[in-house]
C-alpha positions as CSV (number, residue, x, y, z in Angstrom):
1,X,-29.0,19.2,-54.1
2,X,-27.0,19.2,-50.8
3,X,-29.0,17.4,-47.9
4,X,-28.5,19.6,-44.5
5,X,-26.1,17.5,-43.3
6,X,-23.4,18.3,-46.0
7,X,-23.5,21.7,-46.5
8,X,-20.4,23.9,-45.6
9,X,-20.7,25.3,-42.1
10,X,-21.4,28.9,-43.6
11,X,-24.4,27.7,-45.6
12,X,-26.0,26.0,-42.5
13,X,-29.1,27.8,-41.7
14,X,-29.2,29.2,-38.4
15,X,-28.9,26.9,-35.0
16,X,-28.1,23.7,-37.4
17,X,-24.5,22.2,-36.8
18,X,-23.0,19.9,-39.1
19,X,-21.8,16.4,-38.1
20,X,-18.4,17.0,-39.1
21,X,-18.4,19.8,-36.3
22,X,-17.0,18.6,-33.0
23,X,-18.4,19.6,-30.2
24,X,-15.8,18.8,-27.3
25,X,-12.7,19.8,-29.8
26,X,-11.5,22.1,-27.3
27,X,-11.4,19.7,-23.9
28,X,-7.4,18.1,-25.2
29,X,-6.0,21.5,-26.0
30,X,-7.5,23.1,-23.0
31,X,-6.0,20.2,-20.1
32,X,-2.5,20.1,-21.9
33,X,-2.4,24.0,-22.0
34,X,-3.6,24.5,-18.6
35,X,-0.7,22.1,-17.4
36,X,2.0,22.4,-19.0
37,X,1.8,26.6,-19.7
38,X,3.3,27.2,-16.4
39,X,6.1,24.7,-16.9
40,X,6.9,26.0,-19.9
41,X,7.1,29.5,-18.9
42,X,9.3,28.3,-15.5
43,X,11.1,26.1,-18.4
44,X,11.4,29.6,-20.4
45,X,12.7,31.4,-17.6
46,X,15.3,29.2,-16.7
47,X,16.6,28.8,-19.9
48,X,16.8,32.6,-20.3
49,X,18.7,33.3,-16.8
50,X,21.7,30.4,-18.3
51,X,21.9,32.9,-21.4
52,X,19.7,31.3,-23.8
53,X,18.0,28.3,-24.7
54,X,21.2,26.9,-25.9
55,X,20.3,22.7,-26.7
56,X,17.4,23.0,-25.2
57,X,16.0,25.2,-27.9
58,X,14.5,23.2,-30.0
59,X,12.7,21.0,-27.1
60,X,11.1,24.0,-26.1
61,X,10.2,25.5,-29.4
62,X,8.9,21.7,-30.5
63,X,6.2,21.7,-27.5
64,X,5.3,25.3,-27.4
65,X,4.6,24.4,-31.7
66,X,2.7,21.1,-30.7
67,X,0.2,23.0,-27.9
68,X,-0.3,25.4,-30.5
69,X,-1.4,23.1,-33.4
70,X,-3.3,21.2,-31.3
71,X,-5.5,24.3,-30.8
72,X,-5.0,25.2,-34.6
73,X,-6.3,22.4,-36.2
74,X,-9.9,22.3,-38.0
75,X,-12.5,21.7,-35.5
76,X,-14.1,18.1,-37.3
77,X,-14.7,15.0,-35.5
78,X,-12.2,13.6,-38.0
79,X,-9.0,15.4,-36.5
80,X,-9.9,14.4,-33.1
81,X,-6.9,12.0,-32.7
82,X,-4.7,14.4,-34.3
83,X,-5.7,16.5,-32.0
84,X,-5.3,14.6,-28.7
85,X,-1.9,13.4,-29.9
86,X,-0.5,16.9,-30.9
87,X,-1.8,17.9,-27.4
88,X,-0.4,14.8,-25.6
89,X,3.0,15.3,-27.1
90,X,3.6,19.0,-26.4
91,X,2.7,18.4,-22.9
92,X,5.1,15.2,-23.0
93,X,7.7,17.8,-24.7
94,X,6.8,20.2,-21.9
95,X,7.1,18.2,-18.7
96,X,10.4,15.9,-20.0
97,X,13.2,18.4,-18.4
98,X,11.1,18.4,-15.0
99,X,10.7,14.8,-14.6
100,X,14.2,14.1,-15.5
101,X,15.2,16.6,-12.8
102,X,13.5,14.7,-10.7
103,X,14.2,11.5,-11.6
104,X,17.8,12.6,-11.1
105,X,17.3,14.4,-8.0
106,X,15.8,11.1,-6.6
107,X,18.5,9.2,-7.8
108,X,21.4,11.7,-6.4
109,X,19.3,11.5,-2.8
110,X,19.1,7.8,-3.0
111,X,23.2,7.1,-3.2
């Protein structure tokens, strides 16, 4: 017989959460979607007014992938990391072309 604790999620009587459930699973997703959304869609923009993606295309279609994933994966305590890190990279994939723009804006003002 299953103790409380490891019964599936759809057997749980009502009001009891397992401890594989994660409550906060939704806080990484949420701060890299919330920042890097509107880059990507300036990002998208762009790319679309110089007639496609062009090199950039698979950049773009790698973070838009990696913010979804993070907000695809099971919600267990277990896949927290995966998680954060799937998160973490499509925001890092997301805000790359900016900050080099600026970096080389910076650069170009400084000689």
């Amino acid at each position: 017989m299953l103790s409380d604790d490891m019964r599936p999620d759809a057997t749980q009587p009502h009001g009891m959460r397992s401890r594989l459930a994660h409550r906060t699973w939704w806080k990484a997703p949420a701060v890299a979607s919330l920042l890097g959304l509107p880059f990507l869609v300036v990002e998208f923009n762009w790319f679309r007014s110089q007639d496609g993606l062009g090199a950039f295309g698979g950049r773009f279609y790698w973070s838009a992938g990696l913010l979804a994933l993070s907000w695809a994966l099971p919600h267990r305590r277990s896949l927290r990391t995966p998680r954060v890190l799937a998160a973490g990279a499509g925001l890092g994939c997301v805000l790359l072309p900016m900050l080099f723009a600026l970096a080389l804006g910076a650069a170009l003002a400084g000689s």
